[in-house]
PyMOL Python script that loads the backbone (N, CA, C, O; Angstrom):
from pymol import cmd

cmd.read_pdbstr("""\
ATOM      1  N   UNK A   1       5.002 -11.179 -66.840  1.00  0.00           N
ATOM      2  CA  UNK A   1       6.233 -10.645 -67.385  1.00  0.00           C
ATOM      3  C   UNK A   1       6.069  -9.152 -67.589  1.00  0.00           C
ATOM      4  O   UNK A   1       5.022  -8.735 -68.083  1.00  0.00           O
ATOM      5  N   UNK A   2       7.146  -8.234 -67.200  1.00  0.00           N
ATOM      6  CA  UNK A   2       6.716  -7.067 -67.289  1.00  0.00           C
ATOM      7  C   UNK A   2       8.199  -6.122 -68.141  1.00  0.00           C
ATOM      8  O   UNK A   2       9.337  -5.952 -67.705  1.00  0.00           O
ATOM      9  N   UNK A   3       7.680  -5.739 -69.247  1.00  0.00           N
ATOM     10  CA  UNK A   3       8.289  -6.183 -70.574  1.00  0.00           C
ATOM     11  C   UNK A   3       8.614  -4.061 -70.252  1.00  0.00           C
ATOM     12  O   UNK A   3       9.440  -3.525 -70.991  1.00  0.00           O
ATOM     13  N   UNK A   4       8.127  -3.472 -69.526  1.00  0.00           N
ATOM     14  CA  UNK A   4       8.580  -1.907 -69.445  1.00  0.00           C
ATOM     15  C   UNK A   4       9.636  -2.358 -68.285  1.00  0.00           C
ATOM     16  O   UNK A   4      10.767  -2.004 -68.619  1.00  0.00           O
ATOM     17  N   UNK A   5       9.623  -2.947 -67.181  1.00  0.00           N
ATOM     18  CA  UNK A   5      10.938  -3.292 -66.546  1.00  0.00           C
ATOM     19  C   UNK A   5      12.035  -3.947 -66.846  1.00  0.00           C
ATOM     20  O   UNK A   5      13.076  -3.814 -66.202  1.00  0.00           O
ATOM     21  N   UNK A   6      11.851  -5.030 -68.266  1.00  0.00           N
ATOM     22  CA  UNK A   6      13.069  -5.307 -68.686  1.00  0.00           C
ATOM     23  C   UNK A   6      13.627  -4.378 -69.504  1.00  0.00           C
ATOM     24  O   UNK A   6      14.850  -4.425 -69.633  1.00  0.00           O
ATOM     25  N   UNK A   7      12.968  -3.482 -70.131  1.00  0.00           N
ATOM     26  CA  UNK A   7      13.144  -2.669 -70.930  1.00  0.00           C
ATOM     27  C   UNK A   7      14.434  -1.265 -70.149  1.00  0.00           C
ATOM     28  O   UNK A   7      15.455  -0.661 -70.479  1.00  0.00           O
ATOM     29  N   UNK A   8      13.566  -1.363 -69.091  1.00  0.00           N
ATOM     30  CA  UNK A   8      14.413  -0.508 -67.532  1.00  0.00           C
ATOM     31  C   UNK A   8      15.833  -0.448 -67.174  1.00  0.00           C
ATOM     32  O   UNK A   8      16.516   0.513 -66.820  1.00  0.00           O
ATOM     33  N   UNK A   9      16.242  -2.137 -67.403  1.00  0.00           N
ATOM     34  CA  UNK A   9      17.121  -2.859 -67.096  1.00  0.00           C
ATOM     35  C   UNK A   9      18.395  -3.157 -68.020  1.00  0.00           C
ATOM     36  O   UNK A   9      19.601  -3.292 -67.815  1.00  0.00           O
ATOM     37  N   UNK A  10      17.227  -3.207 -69.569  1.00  0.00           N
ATOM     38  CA  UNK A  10      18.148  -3.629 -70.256  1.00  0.00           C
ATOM     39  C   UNK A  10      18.198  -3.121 -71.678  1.00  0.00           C
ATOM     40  O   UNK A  10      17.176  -3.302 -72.340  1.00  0.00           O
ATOM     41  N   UNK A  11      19.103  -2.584 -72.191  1.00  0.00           N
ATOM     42  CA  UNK A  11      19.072  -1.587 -73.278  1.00  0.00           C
ATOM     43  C   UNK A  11      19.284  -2.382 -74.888  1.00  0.00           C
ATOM     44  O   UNK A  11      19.140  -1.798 -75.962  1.00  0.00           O
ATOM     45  N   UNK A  12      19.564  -3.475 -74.760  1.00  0.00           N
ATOM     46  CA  UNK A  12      19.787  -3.898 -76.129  1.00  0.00           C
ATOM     47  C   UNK A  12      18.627  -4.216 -76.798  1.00  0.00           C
ATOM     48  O   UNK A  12      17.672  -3.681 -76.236  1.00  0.00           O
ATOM     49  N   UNK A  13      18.320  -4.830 -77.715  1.00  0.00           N
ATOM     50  CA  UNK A  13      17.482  -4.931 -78.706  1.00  0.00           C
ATOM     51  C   UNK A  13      16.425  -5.977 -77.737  1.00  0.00           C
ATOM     52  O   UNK A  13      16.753  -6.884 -76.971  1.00  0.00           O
ATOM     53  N   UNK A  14      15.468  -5.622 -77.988  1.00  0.00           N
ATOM     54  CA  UNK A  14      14.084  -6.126 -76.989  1.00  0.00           C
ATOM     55  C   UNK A  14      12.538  -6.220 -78.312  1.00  0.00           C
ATOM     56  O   UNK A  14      12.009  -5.335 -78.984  1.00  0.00           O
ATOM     57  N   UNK A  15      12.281  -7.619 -78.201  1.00  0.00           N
ATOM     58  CA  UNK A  15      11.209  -7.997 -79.166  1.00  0.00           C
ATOM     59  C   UNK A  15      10.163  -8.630 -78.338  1.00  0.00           C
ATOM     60  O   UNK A  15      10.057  -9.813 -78.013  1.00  0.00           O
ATOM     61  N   UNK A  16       9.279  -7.446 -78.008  1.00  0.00           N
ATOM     62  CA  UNK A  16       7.776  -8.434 -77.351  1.00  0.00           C
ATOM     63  C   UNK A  16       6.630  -8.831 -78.535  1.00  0.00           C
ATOM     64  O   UNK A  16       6.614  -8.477 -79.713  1.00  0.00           O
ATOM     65  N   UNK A  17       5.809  -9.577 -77.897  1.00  0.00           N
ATOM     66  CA  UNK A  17       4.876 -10.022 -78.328  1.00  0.00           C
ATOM     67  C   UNK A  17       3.672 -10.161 -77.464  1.00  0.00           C
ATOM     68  O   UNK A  17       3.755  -9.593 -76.375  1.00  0.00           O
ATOM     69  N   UNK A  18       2.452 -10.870 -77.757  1.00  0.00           N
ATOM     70  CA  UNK A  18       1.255 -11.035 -76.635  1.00  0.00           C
ATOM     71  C   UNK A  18       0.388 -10.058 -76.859  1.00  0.00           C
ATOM     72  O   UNK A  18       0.430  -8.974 -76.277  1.00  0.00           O
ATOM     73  N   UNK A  19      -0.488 -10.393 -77.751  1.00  0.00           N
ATOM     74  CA  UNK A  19      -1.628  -9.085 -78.026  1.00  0.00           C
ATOM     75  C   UNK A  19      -1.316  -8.132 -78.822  1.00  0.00           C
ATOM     76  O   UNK A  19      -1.895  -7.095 -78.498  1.00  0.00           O
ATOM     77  N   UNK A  20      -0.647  -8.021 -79.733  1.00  0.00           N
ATOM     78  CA  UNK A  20      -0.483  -6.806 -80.609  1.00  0.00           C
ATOM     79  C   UNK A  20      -1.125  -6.878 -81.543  1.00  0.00           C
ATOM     80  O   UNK A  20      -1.202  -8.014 -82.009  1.00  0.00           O
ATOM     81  N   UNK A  21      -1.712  -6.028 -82.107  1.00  0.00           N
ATOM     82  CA  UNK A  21      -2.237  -5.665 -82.976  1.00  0.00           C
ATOM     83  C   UNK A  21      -1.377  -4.252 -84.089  1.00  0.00           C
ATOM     84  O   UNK A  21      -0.413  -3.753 -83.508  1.00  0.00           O
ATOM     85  N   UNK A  22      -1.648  -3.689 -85.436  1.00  0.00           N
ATOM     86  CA  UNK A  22      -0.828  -3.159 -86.256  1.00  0.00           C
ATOM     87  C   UNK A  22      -0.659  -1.228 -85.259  1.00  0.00           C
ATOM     88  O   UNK A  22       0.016  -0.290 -85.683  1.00  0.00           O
ATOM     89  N   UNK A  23      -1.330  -1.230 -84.231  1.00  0.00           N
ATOM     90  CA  UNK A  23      -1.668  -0.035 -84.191  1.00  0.00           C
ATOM     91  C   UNK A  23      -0.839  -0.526 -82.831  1.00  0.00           C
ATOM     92  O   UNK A  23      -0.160   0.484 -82.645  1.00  0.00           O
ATOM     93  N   UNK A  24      -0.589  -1.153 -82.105  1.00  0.00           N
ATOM     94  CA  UNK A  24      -0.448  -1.129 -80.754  1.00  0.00           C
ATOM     95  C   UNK A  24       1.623  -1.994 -80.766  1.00  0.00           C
ATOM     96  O   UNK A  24       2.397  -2.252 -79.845  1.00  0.00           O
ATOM     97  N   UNK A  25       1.717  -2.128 -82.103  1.00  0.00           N
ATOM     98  CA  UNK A  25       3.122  -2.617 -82.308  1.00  0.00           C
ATOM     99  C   UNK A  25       3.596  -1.592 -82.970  1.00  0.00           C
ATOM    100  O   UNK A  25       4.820  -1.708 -83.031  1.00  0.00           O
ATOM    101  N   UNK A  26       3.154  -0.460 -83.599  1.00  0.00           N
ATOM    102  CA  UNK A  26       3.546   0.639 -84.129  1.00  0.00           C
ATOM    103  C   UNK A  26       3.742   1.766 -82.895  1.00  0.00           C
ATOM    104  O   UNK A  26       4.690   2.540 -83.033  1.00  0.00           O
ATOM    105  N   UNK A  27       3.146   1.864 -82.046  1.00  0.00           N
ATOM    106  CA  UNK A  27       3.466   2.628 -81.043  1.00  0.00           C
ATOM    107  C   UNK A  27       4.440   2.018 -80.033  1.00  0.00           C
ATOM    108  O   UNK A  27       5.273   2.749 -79.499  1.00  0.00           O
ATOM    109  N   UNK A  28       4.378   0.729 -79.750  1.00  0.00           N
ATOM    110  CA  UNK A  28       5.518   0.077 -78.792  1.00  0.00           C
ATOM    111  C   UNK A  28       7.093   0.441 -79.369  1.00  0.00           C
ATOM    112  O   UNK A  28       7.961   0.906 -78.630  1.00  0.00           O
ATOM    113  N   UNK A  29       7.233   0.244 -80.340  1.00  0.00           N
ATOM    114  CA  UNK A  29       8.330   0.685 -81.515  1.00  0.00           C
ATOM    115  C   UNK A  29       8.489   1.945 -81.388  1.00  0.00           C
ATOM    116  O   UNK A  29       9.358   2.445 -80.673  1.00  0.00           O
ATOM    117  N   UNK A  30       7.689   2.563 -82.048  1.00  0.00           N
ATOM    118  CA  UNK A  30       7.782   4.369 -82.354  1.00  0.00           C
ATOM    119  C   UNK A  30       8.370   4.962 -80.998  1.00  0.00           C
ATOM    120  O   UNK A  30       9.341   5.699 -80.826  1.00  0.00           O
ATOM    121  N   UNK A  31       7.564   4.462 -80.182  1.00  0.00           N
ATOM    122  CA  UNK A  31       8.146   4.838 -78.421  1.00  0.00           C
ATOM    123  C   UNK A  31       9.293   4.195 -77.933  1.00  0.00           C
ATOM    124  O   UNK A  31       9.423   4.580 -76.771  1.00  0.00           O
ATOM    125  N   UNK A  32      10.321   3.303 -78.265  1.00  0.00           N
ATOM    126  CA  UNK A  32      11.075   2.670 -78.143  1.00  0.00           C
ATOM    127  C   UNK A  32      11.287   1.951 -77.109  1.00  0.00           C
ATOM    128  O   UNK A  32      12.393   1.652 -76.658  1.00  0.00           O
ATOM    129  N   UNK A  33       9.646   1.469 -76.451  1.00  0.00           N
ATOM    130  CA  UNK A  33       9.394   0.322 -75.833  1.00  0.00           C
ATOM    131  C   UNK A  33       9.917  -0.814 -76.201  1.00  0.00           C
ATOM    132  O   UNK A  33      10.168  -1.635 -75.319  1.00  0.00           O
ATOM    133  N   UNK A  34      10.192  -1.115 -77.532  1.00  0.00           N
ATOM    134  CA  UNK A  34      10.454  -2.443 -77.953  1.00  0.00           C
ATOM    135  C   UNK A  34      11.244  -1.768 -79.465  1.00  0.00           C
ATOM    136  O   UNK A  34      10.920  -0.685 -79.953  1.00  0.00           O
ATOM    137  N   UNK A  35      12.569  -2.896 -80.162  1.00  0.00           N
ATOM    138  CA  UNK A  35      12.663  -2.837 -81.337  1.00  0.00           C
ATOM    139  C   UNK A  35      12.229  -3.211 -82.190  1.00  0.00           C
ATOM    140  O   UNK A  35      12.504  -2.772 -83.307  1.00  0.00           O
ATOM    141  N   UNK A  36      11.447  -4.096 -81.987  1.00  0.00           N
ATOM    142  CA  UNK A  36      10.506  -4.850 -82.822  1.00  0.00           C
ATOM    143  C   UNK A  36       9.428  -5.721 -81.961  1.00  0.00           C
ATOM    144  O   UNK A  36       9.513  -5.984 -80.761  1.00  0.00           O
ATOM    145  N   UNK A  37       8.400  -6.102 -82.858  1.00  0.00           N
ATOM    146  CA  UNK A  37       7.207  -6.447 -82.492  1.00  0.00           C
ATOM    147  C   UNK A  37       7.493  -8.050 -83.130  1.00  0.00           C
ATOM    148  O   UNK A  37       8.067  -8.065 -84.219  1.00  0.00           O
ATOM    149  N   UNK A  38       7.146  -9.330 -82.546  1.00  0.00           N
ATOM    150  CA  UNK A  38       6.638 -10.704 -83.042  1.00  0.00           C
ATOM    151  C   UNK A  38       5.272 -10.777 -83.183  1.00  0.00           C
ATOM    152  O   UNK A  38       4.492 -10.387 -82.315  1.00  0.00           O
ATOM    153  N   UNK A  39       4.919 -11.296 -84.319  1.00  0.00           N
ATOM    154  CA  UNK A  39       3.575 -12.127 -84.545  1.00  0.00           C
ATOM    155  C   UNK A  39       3.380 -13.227 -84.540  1.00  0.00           C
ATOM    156  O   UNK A  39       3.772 -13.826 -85.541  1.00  0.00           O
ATOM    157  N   UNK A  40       2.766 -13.955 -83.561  1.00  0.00           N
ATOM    158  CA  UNK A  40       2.817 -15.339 -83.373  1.00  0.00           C
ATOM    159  C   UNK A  40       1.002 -16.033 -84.282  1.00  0.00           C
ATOM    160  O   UNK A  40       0.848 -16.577 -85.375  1.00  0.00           O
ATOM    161  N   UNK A  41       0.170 -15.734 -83.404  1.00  0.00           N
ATOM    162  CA  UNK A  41      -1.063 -16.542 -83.586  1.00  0.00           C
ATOM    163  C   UNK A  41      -1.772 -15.417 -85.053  1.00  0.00           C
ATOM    164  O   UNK A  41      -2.317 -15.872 -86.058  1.00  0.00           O
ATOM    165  N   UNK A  42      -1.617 -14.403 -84.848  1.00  0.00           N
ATOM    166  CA  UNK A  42      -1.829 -13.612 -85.802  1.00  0.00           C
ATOM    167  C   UNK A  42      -1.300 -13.924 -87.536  1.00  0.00           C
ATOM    168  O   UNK A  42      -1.954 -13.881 -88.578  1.00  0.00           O
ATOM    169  N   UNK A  43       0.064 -14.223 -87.298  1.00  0.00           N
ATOM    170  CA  UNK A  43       0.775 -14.587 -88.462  1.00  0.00           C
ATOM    171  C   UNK A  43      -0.014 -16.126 -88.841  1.00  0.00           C
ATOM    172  O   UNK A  43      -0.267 -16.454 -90.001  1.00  0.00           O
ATOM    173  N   UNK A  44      -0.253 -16.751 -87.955  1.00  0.00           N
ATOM    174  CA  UNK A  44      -0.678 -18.558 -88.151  1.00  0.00           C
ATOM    175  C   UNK A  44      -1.852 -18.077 -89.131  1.00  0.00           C
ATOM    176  O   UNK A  44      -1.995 -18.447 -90.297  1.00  0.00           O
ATOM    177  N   UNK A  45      -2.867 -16.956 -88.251  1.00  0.00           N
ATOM    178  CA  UNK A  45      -4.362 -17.006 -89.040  1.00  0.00           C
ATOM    179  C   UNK A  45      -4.253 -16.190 -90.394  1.00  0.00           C
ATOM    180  O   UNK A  45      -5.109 -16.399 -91.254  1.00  0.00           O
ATOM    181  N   UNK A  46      -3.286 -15.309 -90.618  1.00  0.00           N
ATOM    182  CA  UNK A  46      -3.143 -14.224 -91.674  1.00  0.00           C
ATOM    183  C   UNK A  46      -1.656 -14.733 -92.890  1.00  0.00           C
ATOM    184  O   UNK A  46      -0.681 -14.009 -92.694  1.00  0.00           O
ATOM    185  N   UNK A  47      -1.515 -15.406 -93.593  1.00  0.00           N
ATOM    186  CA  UNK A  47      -0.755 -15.947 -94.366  1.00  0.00           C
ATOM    187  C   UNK A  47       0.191 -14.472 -94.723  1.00  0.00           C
ATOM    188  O   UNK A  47       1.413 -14.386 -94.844  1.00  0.00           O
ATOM    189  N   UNK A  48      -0.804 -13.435 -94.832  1.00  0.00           N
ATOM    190  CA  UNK A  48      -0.819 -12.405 -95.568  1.00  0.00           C
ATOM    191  C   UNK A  48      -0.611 -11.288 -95.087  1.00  0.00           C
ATOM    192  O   UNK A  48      -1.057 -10.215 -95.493  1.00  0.00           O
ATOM    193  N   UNK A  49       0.202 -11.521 -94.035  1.00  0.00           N
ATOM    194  CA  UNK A  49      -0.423 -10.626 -92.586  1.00  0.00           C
ATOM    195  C   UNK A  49       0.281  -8.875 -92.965  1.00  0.00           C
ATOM    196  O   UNK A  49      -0.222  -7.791 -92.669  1.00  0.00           O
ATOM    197  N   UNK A  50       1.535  -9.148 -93.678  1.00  0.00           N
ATOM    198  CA  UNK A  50       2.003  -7.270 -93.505  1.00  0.00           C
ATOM    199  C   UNK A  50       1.151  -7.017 -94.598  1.00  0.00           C
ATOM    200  O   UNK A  50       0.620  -5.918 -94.751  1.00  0.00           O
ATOM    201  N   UNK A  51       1.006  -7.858 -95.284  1.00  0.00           N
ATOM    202  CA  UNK A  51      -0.098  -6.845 -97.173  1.00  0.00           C
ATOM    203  C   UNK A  51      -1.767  -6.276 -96.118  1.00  0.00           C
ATOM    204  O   UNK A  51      -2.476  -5.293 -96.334  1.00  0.00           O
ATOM    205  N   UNK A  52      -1.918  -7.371 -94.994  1.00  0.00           N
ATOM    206  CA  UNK A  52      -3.343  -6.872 -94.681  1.00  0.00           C
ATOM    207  C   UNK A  52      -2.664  -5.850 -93.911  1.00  0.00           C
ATOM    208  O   UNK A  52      -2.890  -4.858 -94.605  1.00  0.00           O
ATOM    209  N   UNK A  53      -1.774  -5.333 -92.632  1.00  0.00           N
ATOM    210  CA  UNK A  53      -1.482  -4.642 -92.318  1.00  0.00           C
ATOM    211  C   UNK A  53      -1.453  -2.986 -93.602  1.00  0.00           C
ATOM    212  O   UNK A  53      -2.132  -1.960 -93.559  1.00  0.00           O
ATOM    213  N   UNK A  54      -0.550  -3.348 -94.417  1.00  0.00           N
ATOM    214  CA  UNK A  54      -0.619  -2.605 -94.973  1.00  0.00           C
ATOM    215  C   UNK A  54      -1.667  -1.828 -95.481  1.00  0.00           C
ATOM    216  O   UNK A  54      -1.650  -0.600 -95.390  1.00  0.00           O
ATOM    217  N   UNK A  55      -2.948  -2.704 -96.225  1.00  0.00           N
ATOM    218  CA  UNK A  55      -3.902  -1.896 -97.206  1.00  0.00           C
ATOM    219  C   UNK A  55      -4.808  -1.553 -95.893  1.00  0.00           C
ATOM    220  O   UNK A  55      -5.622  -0.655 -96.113  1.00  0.00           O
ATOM    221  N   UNK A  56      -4.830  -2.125 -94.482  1.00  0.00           N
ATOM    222  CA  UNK A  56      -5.710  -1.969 -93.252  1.00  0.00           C
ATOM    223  C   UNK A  56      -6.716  -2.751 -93.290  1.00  0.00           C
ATOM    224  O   UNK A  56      -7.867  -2.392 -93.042  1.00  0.00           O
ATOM    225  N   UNK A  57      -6.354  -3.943 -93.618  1.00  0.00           N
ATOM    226  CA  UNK A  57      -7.757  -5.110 -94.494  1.00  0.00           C
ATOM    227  C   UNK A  57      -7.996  -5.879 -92.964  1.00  0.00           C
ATOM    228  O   UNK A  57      -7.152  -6.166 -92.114  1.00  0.00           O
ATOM    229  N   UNK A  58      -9.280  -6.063 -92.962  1.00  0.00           N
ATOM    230  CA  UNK A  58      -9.350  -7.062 -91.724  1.00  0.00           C
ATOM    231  C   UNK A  58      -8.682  -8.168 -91.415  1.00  0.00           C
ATOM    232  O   UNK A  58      -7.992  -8.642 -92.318  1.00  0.00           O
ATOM    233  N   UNK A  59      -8.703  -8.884 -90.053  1.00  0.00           N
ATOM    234  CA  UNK A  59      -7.436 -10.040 -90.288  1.00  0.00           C
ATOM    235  C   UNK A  59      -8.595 -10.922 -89.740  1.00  0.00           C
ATOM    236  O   UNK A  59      -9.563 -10.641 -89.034  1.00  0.00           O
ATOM    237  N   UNK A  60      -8.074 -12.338 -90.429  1.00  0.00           N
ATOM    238  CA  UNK A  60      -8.544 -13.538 -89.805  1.00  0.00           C
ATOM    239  C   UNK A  60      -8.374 -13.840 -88.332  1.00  0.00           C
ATOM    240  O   UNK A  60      -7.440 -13.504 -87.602  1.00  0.00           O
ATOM    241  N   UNK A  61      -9.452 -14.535 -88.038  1.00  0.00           N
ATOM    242  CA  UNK A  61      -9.270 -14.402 -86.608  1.00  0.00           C
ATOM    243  C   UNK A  61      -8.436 -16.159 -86.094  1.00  0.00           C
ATOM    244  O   UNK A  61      -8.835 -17.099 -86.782  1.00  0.00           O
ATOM    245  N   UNK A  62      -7.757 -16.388 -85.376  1.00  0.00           N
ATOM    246  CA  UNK A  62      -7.484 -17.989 -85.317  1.00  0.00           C
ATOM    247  C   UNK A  62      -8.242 -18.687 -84.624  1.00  0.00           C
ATOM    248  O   UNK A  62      -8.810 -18.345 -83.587  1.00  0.00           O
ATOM    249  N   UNK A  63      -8.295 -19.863 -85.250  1.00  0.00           N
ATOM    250  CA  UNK A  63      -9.025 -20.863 -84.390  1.00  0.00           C
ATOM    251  C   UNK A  63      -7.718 -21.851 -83.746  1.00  0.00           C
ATOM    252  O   UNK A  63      -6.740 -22.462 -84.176  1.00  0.00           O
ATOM    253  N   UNK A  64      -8.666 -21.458 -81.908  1.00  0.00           N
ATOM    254  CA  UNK A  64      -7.731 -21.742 -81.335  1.00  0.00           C
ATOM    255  C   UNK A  64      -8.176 -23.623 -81.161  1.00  0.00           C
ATOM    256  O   UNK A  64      -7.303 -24.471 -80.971  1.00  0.00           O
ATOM    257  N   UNK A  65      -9.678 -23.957 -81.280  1.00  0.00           N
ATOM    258  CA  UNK A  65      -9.753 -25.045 -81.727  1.00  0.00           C
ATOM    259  C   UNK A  65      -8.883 -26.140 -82.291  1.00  0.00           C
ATOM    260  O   UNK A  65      -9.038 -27.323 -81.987  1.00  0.00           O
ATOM    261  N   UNK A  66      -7.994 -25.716 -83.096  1.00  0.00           N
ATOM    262  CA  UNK A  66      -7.293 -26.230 -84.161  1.00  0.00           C
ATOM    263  C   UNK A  66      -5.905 -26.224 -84.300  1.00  0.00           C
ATOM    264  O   UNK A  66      -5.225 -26.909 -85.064  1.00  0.00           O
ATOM    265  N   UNK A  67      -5.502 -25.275 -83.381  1.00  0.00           N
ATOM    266  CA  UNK A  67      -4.539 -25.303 -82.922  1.00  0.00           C
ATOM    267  C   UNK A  67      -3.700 -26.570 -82.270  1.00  0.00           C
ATOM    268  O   UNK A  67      -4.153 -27.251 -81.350  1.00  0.00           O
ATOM    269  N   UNK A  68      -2.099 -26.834 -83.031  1.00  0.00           N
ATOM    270  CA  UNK A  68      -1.293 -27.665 -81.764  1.00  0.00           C
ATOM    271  C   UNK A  68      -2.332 -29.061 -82.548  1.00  0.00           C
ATOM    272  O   UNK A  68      -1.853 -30.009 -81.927  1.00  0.00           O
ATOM    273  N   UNK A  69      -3.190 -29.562 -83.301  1.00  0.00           N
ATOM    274  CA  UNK A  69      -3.666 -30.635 -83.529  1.00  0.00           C
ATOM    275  C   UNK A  69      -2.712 -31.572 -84.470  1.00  0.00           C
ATOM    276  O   UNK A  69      -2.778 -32.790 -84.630  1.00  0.00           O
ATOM    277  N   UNK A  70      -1.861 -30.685 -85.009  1.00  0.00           N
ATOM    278  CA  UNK A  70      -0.861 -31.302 -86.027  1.00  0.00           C
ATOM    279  C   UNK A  70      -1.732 -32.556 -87.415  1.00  0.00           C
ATOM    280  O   UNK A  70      -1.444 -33.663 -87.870  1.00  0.00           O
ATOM    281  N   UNK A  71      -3.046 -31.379 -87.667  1.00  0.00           N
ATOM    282  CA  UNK A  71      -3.683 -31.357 -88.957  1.00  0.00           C
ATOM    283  C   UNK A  71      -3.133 -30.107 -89.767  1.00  0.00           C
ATOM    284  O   UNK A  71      -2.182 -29.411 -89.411  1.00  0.00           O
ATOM    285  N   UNK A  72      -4.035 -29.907 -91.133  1.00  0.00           N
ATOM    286  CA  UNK A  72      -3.465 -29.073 -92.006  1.00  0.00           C
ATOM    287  C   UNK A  72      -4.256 -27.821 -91.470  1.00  0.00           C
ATOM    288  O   UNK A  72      -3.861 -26.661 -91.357  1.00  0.00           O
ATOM    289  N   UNK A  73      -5.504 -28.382 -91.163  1.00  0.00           N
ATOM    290  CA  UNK A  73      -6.698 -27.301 -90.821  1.00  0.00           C
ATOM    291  C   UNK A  73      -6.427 -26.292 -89.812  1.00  0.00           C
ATOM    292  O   UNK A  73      -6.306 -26.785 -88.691  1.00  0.00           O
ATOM    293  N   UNK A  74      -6.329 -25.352 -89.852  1.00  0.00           N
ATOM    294  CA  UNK A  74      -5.744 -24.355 -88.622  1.00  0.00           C
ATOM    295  C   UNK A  74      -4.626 -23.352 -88.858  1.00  0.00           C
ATOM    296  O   UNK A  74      -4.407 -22.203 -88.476  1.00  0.00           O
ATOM    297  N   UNK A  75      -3.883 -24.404 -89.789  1.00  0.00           N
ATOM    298  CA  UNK A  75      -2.303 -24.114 -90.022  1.00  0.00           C
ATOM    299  C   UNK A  75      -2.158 -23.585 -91.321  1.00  0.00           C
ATOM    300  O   UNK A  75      -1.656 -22.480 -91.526  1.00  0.00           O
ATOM    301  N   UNK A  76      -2.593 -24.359 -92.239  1.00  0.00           N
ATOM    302  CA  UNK A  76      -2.765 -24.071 -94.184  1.00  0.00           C
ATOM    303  C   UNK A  76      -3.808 -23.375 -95.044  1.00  0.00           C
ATOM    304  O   UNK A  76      -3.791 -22.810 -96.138  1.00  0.00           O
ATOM    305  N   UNK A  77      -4.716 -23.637 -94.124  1.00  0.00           N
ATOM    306  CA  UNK A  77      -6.175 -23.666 -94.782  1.00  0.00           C
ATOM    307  C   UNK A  77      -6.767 -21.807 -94.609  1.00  0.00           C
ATOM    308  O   UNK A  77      -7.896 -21.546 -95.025  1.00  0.00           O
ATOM    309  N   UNK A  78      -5.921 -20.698 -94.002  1.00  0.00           N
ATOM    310  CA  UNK A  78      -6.766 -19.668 -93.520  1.00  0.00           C
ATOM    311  C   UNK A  78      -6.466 -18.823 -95.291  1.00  0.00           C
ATOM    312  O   UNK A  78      -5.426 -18.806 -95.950  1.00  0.00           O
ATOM    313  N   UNK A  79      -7.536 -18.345 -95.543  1.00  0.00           N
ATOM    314  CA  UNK A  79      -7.700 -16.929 -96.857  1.00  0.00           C
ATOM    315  C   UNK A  79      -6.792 -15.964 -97.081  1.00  0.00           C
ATOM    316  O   UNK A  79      -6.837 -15.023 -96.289  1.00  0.00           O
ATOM    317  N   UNK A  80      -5.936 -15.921 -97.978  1.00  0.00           N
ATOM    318  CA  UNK A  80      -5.870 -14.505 -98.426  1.00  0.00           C
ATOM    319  C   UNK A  80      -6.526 -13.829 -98.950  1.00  0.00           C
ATOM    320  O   UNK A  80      -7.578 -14.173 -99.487  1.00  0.00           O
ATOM    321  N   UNK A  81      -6.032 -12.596 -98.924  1.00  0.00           N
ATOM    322  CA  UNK A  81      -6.840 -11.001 -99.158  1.00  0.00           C
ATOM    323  C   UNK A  81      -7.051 -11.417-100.468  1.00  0.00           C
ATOM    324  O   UNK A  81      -6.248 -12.250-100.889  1.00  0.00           O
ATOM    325  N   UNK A  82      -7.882 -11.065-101.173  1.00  0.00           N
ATOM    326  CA  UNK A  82      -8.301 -11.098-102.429  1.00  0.00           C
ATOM    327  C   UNK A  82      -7.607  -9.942-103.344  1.00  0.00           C
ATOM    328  O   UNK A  82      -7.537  -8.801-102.889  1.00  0.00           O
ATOM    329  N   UNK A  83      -6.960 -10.323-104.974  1.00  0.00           N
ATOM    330  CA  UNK A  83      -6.585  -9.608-105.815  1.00  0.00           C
ATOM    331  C   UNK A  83      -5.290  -8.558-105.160  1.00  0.00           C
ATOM    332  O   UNK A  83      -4.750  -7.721-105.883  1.00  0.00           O
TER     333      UNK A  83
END
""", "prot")
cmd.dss("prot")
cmd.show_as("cartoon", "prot")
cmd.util.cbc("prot")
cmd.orient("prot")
């Protein structure tokens, strides 16, 4: 999928996703590659995900293990940032 040619094509509001990270969805935006950024697997592992964005706190990483098993483990169980 090539998300600078739809972009080419099509001028209304455009939300990618696939690999972003806080530094690489801030520039897709800022550049008006995209109007917004989705967090998919990121959001699953980070409950907490704009407060860690924010203070620049490391993020959980997902287990893709656990994923799609339709247990709690994977889905409920990841840490928030402390205090």
């Amino acid at each position: 999928f090539d998300y600078d040619q739809t972009r080419a094509l099509y001028q209304g509001n455009l939300i990618r996703n696939n690999g972003y990270d806080f530094e690489t969805a801030q520039q897709a935006v800022m550049s008006g590659a995209a109007d917004a950024i989705a967090f998919g697997r990121l959001l699953l592992a980070n409950p907490d995900l704009v407060e860690r964005f924010r203070r620049g706190a490391p993020l959980n990483a997902p287990d893709y293990d656990r994923l799609y098993t339709g247990e709690e483990q994977g889905y409920t169980d990841y840490p928030f940032l402390a205090g």
